[in-house]
N, C-alpha and C positions, 0 to 999 in steps of 0.2 A: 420483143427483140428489136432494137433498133436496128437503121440504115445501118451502118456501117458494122455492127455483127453481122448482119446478112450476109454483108461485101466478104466479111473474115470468112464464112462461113464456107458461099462460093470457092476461095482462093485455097480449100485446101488440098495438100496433095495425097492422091489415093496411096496405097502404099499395101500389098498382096498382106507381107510380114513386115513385122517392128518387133529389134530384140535389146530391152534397156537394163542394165544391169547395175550392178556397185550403187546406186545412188543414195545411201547411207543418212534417209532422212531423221532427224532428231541429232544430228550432230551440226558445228558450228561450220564444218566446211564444206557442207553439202549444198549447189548450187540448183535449188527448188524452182527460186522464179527463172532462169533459162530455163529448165527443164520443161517446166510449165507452159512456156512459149511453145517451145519445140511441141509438146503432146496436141496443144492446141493446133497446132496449123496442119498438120498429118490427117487423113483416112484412114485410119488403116484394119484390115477383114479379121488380120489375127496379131496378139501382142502376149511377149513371152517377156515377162518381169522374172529376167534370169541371177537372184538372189543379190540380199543384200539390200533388196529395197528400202526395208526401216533398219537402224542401226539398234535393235534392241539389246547388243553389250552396254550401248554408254546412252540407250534413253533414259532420259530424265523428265518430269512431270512442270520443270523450271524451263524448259527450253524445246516449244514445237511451235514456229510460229506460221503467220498465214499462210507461205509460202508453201510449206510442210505440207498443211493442209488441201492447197487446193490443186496440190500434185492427189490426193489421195481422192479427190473430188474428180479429178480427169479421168481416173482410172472406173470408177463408179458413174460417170457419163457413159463412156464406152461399153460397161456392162450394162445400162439400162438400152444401149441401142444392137444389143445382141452379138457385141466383138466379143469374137473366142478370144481370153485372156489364161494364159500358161501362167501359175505362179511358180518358178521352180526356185526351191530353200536353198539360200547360202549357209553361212559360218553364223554370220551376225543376227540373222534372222533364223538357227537351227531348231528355236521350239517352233517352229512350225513343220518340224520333219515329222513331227507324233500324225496330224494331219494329212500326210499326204492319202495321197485319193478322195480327199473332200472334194465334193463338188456343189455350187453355188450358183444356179442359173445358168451365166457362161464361165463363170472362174472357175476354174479345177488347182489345185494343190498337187505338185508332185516333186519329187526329187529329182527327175529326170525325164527328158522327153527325145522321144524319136518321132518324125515326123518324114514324108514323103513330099517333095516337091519335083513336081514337072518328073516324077519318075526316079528323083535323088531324093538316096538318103540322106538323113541331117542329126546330128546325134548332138543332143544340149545339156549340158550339166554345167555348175557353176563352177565347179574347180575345184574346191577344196580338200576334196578327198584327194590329191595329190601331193597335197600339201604338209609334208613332213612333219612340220610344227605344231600344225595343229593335230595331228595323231598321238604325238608322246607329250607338245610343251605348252598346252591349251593355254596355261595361265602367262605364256610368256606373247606367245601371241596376242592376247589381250591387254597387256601390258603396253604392248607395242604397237596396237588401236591406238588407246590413250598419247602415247607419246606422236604417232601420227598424225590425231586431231589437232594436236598443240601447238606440232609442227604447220598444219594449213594455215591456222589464225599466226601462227608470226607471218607465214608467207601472205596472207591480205594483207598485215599493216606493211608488210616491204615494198606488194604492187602498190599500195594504197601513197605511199609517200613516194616510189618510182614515178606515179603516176602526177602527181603535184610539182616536182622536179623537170617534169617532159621528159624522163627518162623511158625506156624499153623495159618491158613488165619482163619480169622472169619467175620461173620455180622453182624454189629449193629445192624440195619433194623430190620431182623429177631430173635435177643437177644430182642431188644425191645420189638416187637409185642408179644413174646410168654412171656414176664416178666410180661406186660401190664394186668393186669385181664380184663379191658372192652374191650380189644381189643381181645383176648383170646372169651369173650361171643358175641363180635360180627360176628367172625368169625362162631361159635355155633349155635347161630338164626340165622342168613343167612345160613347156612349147612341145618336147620330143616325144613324153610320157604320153601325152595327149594322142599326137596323134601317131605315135606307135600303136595306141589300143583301137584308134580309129581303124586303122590299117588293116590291123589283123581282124576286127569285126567285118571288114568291106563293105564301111560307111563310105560314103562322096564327101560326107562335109562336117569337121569336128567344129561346134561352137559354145564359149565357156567367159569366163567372166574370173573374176576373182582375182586375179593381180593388177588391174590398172593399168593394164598397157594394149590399149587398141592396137589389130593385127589385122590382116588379111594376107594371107601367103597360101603358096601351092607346095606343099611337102612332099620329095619323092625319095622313097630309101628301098632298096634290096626286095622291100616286101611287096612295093606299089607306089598308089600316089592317092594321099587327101587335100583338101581344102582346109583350111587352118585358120578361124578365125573368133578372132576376141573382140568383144565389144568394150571394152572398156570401162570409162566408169562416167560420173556425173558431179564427184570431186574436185579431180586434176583436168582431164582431158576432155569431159561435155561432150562422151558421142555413143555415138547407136547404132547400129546394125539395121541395116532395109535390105529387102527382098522384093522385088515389081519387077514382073515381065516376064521370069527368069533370070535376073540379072541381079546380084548381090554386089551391097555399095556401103561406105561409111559412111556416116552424118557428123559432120564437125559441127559445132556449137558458134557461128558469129552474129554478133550484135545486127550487122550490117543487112542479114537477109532476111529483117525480119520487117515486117511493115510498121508507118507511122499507126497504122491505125491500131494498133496493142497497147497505144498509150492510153486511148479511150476504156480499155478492157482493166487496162495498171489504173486508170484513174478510179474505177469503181468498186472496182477491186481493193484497195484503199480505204475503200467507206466501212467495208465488211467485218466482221470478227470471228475469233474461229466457230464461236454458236451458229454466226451470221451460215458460214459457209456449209455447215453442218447439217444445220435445216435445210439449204438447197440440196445439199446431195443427198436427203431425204425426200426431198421433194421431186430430184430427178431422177430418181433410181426405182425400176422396176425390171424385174427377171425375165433377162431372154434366154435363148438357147438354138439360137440360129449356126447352122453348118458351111462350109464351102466344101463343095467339091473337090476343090482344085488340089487342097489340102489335106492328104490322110494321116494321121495317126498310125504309128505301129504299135506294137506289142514291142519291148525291151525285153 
């Protein structure tokens, strides 16, 4: 390990929970090497990969490149240094629901996690099961991946040439959905459904994934009050979910806080191929199964 990994090594921030979700690797507009930044520079005791991870509707054997990769290599560091890792199944990644209750060292598989912090409840599922469309119009919803990915790569070459212009980067994606009024009420009803069920269960804290739109609100109706929070994706919006202290916080995605010295990491990184990368995360992966206390699991 050279100097200046050491230095990265030091600078990173501890972090109790980290919950990353949507990042839809194997498609064109999944943003791996930020992501990859982001995993690197974090602590963290426990990490709940809340669905959607790999994009297995539109993988393809022609398109996973390093980037892909050595997000899936970060996740296999952290399992050889014994971070409990939560896989909970989305839509896109659903063969892996046959799996749930597999467990792997420190990775576990499941559909759904309750967990205890600092004495709150926390109630995690990816979404989808709320999700109308995909109950009765699977094929249309899939359809409408397809036409989504399409949409991201026009949206890079529009920042792409915004950006050559000195123009302001913009998102269609996101112009769209929020011009869209039904897409605007779907976002709405899956926000209420959520946590009406939280409500009536007498969670503290509903957390979920699957639409794309990082949240953090206090919901209060007739029945009580939860905590209402979506992390996003790693698409459009680049964020995550943390938990340190007792204090829960968003992660936005900027170039700007991250150090000169990850060019040293991109420079070498560079050299590698995905064999390259493969044999390290063979080479650095061995099965823990280390606990926190701080953190309980419930029964759902």
């Amino acid at each position: 390990m050279t100097k200046t990994e050491k230095e990265i090594q030091k600078k990173k921030r501890k972090v109790d929970l980290v919950v990353i979700s949507d990042v839809h690797l194997g498609t064109y507009g999944c943003h791996a090497k930020e992501l990859s930044k982001y995993m690197r520079s974090i602590k963290p005791k426990m990490v709940v990969l809340n669905g959607d991870i790999i994009d297995m509707w539109q993988f393809s054997k022609r398109y996973w490149p390093k980037q892909h990769m050595q997000v899936i290599h970060q996740i296999t560091k952290w399992m050889s240094k014994g971070v409990k890792i939560h896989y909970i199944t989305g839509n896109h990644d659903e063969m892996l629901r046959k799996f749930a209750g597999f467990k792997m060292g420190s990775l576990t598989i499941d559909n759904k996690l309750l967990l205890e912090l600092d004495g709150k409840k926390v109630w995690i599922f990816h979404g989808d099961v709320f999700d109308v469309t995909m109950q009765y119009s699977k094929w249309l919803t899939k359809f409408g991946a397809h036409g989504y990915d399409l949409l991201i790569l026009i949206n890079a070459l529009c920042k792409w040439i915004l950006v050559k212009l000195g123009r302001e980067k913009i998102s269609l994606s996101k112009n769209i959905k929020n011009a869209v009024k039904s897409a605007v009420k779907f976002i709405n009803d899956f926000e209420k459904t959520c946590t009406d069920i939280a409500i009536a269960k007498g969670y503290d804290y509903v957390l979920c994934g699957h639409i794309h739109h990082p949240e953090m609100k206090q919901v209060t109706t007739d029945k009580g009050t939860v905590h209402y929070i979506n992390s996003g994706d790693w698409v459009e919006n680049l964020t995550a979910i943390e938990y340190h202290q007792g204090v829960w916080s968003m992660f936005h995605y900027d170039e700007k806080d991250f150090p000169q010295e990850e060019a040293e990491h991109d420079e070498k990184f560079a050299e590698m191929n995905n064999q390259d990368i493969f044999n390290k995360m063979l080479g650095d992966f061995s099965l823990a199964d280390k606990t926190d206390e701080k953190i309980k699991i419930l029964e759902t």
